[in-house]
C-alpha positions as CSV (number, residue, x, y, z in Angstrom):
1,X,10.7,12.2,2.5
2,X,11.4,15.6,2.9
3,X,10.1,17.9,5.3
4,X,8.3,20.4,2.9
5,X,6.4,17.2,1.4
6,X,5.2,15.9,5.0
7,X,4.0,19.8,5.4
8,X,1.8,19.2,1.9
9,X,0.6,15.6,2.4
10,X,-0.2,17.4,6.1
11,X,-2.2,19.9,4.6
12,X,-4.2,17.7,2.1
13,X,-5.1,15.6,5.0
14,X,-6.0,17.8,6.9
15,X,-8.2,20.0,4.5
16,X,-9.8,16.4,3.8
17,X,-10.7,15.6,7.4
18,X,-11.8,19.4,8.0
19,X,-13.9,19.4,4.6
20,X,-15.1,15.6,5.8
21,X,-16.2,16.9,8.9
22,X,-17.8,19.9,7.8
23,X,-20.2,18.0,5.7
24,X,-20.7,15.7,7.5
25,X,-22.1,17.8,10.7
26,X,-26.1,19.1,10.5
27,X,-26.3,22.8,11.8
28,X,-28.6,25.3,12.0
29,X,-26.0,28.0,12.4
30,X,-24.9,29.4,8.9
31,X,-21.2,29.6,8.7
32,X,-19.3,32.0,6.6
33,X,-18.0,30.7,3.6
34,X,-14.0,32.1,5.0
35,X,-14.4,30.0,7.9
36,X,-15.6,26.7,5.9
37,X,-12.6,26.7,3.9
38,X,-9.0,26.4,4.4
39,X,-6.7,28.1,2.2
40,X,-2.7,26.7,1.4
41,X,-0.5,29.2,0.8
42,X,1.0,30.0,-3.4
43,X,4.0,28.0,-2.9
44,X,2.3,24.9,-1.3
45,X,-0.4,24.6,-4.2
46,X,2.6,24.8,-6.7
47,X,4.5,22.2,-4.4
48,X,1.7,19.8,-4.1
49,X,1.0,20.3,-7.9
50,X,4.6,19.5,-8.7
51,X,4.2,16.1,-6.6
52,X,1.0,14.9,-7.7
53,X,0.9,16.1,-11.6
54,X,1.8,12.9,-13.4
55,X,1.0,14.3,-16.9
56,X,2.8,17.9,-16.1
57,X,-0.3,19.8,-17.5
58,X,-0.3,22.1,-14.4
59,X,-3.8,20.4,-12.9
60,X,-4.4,17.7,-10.8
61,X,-6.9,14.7,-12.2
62,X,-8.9,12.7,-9.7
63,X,-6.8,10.0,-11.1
64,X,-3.6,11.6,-9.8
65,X,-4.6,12.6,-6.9
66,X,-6.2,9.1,-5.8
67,X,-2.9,7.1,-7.2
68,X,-0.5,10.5,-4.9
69,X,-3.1,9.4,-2.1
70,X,-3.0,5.3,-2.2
71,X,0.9,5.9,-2.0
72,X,0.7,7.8,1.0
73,X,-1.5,5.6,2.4
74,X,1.2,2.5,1.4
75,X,3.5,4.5,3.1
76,X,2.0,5.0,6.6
77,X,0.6,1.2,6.5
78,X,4.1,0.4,8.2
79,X,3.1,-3.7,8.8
80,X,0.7,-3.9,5.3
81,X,-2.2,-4.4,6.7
82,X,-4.8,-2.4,4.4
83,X,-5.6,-0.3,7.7
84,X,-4.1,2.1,9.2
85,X,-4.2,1.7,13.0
86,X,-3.7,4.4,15.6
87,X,-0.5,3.9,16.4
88,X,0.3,4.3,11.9
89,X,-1.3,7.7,12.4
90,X,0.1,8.6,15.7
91,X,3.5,8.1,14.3
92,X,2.6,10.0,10.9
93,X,2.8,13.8,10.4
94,X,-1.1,13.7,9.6
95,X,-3.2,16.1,12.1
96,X,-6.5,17.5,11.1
97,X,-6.3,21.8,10.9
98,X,-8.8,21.6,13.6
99,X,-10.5,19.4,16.1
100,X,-12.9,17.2,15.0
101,X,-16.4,17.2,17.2
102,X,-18.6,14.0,17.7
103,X,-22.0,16.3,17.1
């Protein structure tokens, strides 16, 4: 795998967990909408399209994206278990953008 797609599949995990987490906390406190997202740069977008677009129309179905996502997820589960343990992730490239708090 080369090392500009661990950087994508990096960020998409990443944006997934921070998104995740974000919804998942209950906050009084409004947060601007620049901090809630998290932006990937021109040439990753058109990286990650060229890896996940199965059809080549220049967008990414949820179809495509789940099938990209289940073969990552093949990938890291090294002994086939249908889990990913914590040594799996440890030895990944996965990291979330920003620590997640137990709130």
């Amino acid at each position: 795998m080369t090392k500009t797609r661990i950087s994508i599949i990096t960020g998409v995990a990443a944006a997934a967990v921070a998104v995740g987490g974000a919804a998942a906390q209950k906050t009084d406190k409004v947060v601007p909408k620049q901090q809630r997202t998290i932006a990937l740069g021109e040439d990753e977008v058109k990286q990650l399209i060229a890896l996940m677009d199965a059809d080549k129309n220049g967008k990414i179905s949820r179809q495509e994206f789940m099938k990209f996502m289940e073969a990552e997820f093949d990938r890291l589960d090294k002994d086939k278990s249908g889990e990913l343990d914590q040594k799996e992730l440890e030895e990944s490239l996965i990291r979330p953008a920003r620590p997640v708090t137990g709130k």
